[in-house]
Structures are given as structure tokens and as C-alpha cells.
C-alpha positions in Angstrom: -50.5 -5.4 48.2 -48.8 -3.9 45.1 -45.0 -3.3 45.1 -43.7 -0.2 44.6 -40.5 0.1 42.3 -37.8 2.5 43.9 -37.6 5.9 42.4 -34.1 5.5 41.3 -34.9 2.5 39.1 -37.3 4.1 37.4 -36.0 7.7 36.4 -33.0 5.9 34.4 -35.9 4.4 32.0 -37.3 7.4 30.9 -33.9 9.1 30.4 -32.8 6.7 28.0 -36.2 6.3 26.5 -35.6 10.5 26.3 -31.9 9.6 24.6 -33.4 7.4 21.9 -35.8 9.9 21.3 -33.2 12.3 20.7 -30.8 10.0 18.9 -34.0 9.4 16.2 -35.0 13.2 16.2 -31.1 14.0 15.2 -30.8 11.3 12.8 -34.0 12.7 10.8 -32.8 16.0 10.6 -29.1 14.6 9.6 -31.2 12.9 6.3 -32.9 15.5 5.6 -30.2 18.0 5.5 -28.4 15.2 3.3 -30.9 15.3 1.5 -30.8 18.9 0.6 -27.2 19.2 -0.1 -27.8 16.1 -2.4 -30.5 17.8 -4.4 -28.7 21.1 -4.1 -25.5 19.3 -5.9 -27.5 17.8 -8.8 -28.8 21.3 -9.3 -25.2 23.1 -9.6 -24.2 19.9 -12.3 -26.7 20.4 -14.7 -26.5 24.1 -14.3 -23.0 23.4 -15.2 -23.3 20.7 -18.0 -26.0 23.0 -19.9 -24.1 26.1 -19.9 -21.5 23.9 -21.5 -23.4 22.1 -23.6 -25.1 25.5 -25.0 -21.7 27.0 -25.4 -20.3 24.1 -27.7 -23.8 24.6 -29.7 -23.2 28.0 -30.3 -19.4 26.9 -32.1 -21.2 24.9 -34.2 -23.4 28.0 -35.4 -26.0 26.4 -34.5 -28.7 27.7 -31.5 -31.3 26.1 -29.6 -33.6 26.9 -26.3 -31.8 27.1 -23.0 -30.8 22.7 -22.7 -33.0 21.3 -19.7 -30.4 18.9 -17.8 -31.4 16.3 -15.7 -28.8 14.0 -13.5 -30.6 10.4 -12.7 -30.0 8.2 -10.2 -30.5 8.6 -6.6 -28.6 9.4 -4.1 -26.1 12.0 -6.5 -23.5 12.6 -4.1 -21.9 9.3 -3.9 -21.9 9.1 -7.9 -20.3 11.8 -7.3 -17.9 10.8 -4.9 -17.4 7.6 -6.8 -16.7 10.0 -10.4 -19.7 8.1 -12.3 -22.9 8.6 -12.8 -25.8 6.4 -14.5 -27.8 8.7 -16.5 -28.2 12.2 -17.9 -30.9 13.5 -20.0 -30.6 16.8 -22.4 -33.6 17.9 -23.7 -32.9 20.8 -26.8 -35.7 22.3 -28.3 -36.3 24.3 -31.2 -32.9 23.1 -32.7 -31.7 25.1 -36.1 -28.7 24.8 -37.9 -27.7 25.6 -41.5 -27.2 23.4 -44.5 -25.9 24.4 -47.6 -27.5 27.9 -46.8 -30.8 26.7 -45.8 -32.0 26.7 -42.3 -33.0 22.9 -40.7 -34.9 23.3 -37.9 -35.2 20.4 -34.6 -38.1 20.7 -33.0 -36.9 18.6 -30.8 -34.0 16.8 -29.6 -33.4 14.8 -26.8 -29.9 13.0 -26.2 -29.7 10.3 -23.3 -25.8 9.7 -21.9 -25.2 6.8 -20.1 -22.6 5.5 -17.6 -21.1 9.1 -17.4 -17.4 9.8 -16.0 -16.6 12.8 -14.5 -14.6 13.8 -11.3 -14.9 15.7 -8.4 -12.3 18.3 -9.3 -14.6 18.2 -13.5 -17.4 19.4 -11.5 -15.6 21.8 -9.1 -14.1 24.1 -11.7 -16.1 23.0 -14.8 -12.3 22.2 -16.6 -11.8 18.7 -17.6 -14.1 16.1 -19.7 -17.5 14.8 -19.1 -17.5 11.4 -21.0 -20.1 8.9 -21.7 -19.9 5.1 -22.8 -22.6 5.8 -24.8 -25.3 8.6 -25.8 -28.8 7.7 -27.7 -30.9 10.7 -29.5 -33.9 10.6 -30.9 -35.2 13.8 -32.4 -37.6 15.1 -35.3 -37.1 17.4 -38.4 -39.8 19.7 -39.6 -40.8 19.0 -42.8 -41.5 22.7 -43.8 -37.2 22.6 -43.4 -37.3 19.4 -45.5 -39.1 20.9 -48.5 -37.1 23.9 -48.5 -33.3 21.7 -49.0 -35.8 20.0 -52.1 -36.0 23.6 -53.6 -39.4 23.0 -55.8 -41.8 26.1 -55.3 -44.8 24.5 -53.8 -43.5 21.7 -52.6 -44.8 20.1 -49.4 -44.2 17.0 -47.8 -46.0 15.1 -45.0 -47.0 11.7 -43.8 -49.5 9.2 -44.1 -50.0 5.6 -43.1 -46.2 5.9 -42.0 -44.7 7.1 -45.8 -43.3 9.9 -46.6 -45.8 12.1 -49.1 -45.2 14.4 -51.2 -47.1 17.1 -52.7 -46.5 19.6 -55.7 -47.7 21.6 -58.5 -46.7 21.2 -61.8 -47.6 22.4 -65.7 -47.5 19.5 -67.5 -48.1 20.0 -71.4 -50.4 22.9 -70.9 -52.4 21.6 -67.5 -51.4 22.6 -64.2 -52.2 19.9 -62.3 -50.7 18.4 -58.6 -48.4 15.8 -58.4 -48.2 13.6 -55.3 -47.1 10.3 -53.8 -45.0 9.0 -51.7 -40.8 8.6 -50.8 -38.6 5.2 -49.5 -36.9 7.4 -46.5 -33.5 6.0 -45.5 -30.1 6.6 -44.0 -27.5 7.5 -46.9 -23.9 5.5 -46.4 -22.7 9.4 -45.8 -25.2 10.1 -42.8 -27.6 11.8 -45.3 -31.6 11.0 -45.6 -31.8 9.6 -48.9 -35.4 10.2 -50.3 -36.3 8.0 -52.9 -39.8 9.2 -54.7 -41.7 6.3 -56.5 -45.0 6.0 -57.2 -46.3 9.6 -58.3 -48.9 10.5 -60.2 -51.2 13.5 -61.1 -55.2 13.4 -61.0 -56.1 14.4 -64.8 -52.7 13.6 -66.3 -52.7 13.2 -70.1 -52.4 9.4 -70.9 -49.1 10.2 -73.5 -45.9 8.9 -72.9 -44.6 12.3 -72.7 -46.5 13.3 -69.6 -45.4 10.0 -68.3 -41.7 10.8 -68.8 -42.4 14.6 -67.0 -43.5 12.6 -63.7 -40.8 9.8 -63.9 -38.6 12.6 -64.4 -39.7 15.1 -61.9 -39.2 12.2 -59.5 -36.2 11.6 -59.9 -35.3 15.7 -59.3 -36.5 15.4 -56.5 -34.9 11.8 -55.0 -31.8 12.8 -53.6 -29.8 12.5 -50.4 -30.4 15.4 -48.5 -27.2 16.5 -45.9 -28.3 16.7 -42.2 -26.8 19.6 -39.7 -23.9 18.2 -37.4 -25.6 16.8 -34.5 -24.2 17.5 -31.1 -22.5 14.9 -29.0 -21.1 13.3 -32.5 -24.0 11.6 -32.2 -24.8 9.1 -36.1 -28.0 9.1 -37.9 -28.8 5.1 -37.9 -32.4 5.5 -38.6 -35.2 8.2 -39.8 -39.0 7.4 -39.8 -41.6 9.4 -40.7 -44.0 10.7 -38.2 -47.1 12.7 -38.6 -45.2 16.2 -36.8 -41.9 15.5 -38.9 -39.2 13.3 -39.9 -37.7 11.5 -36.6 -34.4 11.0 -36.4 -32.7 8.0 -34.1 -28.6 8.6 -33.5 -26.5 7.4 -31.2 -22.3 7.3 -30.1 -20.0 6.1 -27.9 -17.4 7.3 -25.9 -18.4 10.9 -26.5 -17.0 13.6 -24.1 -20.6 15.5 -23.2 -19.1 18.7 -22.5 -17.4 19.0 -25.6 -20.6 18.8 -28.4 -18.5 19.3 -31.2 
């Protein structure tokens, strides 16, 4: 005969199965709206650190795209509660400044900060510094903006097989013919790209030593150290490469105040 359980002892059961139920249901919705204000908080920061970050640009006379910001790390709010944050990423495009009267143009330019300080009350009102321990870029130069600081009409420079090349016309005793070759690219001790020409010649060039002496000295004309725009962030050259869609650029700082480019 099978026993029957008393009512009473069985309706208790399913209430609390029914308050566990509940309990889960309102802790989901609890994450989720964390969640959301979390995301919602990163958004109004980068909002806030590009404005500023175009702003100190635009005192440097220079001008770029609109910066994309992004804040790393998950969750945000308790790097921000705790005033310090492990990454942000600032992606500038179509970069130009002026040197010496000619306009350098960025393509691209992308500056990593990481271990970034900033309190509560920084982000509240905007006032106050943003600073990094340290902030990496790594951008590229066109070399249309190169050839133009080099002043030579015709001039164009490129790359192959990781070396700078160079291109030009010349008239040389009589003959128009092109010169070309290739450039040791370097970091000057001022922060300059020193270009270093070697190794030109010209298809059809008269075997005399005074054709010879036109090319040895039209390369040196052209080897010189050629100023670069203040980068943002106070970010130093330490390396340039040459790449087949420009001159790329490696800088880096530390202890730089992000919301203050200058």
C-alpha cells in the first residue's frame, strides 16, 4: 500500500523550489543590468577621452579623423572605482601636420596607453589628468609627403625588398635620363628620419667621371634628415621601417598625461 505524504509537507517544497527560482531570475536580471551600465560607462569615457584628445590636436595645428577610443579590460566599472585602467587604444586616421611649410600626412596612427590613472571625479567633470605609465605608437608616413620635404621635381620614393627607393629625372650632360636607387632610413639623434642615398645610378649614363660626380652629388642633395610633425602623447620616434604603403613609424613615452597631447 503506498504512503501518502501529508499535504502540508509537501506545499513548503515547491514554495521554496518557487523562491530559488525567483532568487536566480532576479540575480540574472541584476547582471544584466550591470552589464549595461558597465558598457554604458565605457561608452561616456571614450566619448570623453577623444573629444579631448581631438581638442589638444587641434592646438598643435594639426587635424585628423574623429579619434576612435577604446577602454580594455572587462568589467570597466571597478577600474573605475579602483582609478586605473589596463589599456586604451586611439586609433587617428588621416593624420596631417605641417613641417617647415609642407604638409606631412599620417595615414595612420594608432597609440596604445597602458596602466592608465584617472579618478572618478577625472571622468565626472572631464577636469583633471589622464596619465599613462607608458604609451606605444606605431604609425605610417605617405611617401607622396616624404618626396615633397625632399623638394626635387619628380621625385618619388617607394619601397622594395624592404629599402627605401628612390626615383628621379635628371639632365645629365645633355641626356635626360632617371636616376634611382635606394636610401639607409634611420632615426636622426634630433628625432629626424635621416635618409642616407647610396647606391644610385642611371640606365645610359655616360661612363665620364663627370657624370659620375653629378650622381654622387645629387645624392648627397638629397641625403638629409628630414624633421617629423610633433606627435601627440609626446610620443619619440625610436624606429622607422619602410613598408610598401609608406614609411612606418614606431614611438613610444612614458608617464604621459593622455588628455593633454601636447
Amino acid at each position: 500500500m503506498a504512503q501518502d505524504y501529508p499535504v502540508d509537507q509537501a506545499r513548503p517544497r515547491r514554495r521554496g523550489r518557487k523562491l530559488l527560482i525567483g532568487l536566480f531570475v532576479l540575480l540574472l536580471l541584476l547582471a544584466g543590468l550591470l552589464v549595461v551600465a558597465d558598457r554604458v560607462a565605457v561608452g561616456v569615457a571614450e566619448r570623453m577621452i577623444g573629444d579631448r584628445v581631438s581638442q589638444e590636436i587641434a592646438k598643435q595645428g594639426a587635424q585628423s579623423a574623429a579619434p576612435e577610443v577604446e577602454v580594455g579590460g572587462t568589467p570597466f566599472l571597478t577600474q573605475v572605482l579602483d582609478g586605473r585602467y589596463q589599456r586604451i587604444t586611439i586609433n587617428l586616421r588621416d593624420v596631417q601636420a605641417s613641417v617647415e611649410g609642407d604638409a606631412v600626412r599620417l595615414p595612420v596612427l594608432d597609440v596604445t596607453a597602458r596602466n592608465v590613472r584617472a579618478s572618478l571625479d577625472t571622468l565626472r567633470t572631464g577636469q583633471g589628468d589622464v596619465v599613462a605609465d607608458t604609451v606605444n605608437g606605431a604609425g605610417t608616413i605617405s611617401y607622396e609627403s616624404l618626396a615633397a620635404l625632399l623638394n626635387r621635381p619628380g621625385l618619388t620614393l617607394g619601397e622594395q625588398n624592404g629599402k627605401l627607393t628612390v626615383k628621379a629625372p635628371a639632365d645629365i650632360l645633355g641626356q635626360k635620363l632617371t636616376i634611382s636607387g635606394t636610401a639607409d632610413v634611420t632615426v636622426a639623434d634630433n628625432g629626424a628620419v635621416a635618409l642616407r642615398f647610396n647606391d644610385l645610378d642611371a640606365a645610359g649614363l655616360p661612363n665620364l667621371p663627370l657624370a659620375r660626380a653629378f650622381l654622387s652629388n645629387y645624392a648627397k642633395s638629397i641625403s638629409i634628415d628630414v624633421p617629423l610633425p610633433e606627435l601627440p602623447f609626446q610620443l619619440a620616434v625610436r624606429e622607422v621601417r619602410p613598408l610598401p604603403e609608406g614609411l612606418a613609424v614606431t614611438a613610444d613615452a612614458k608617464n604621459v598625461p593622455i588628455n593633454s597631447a601636447g
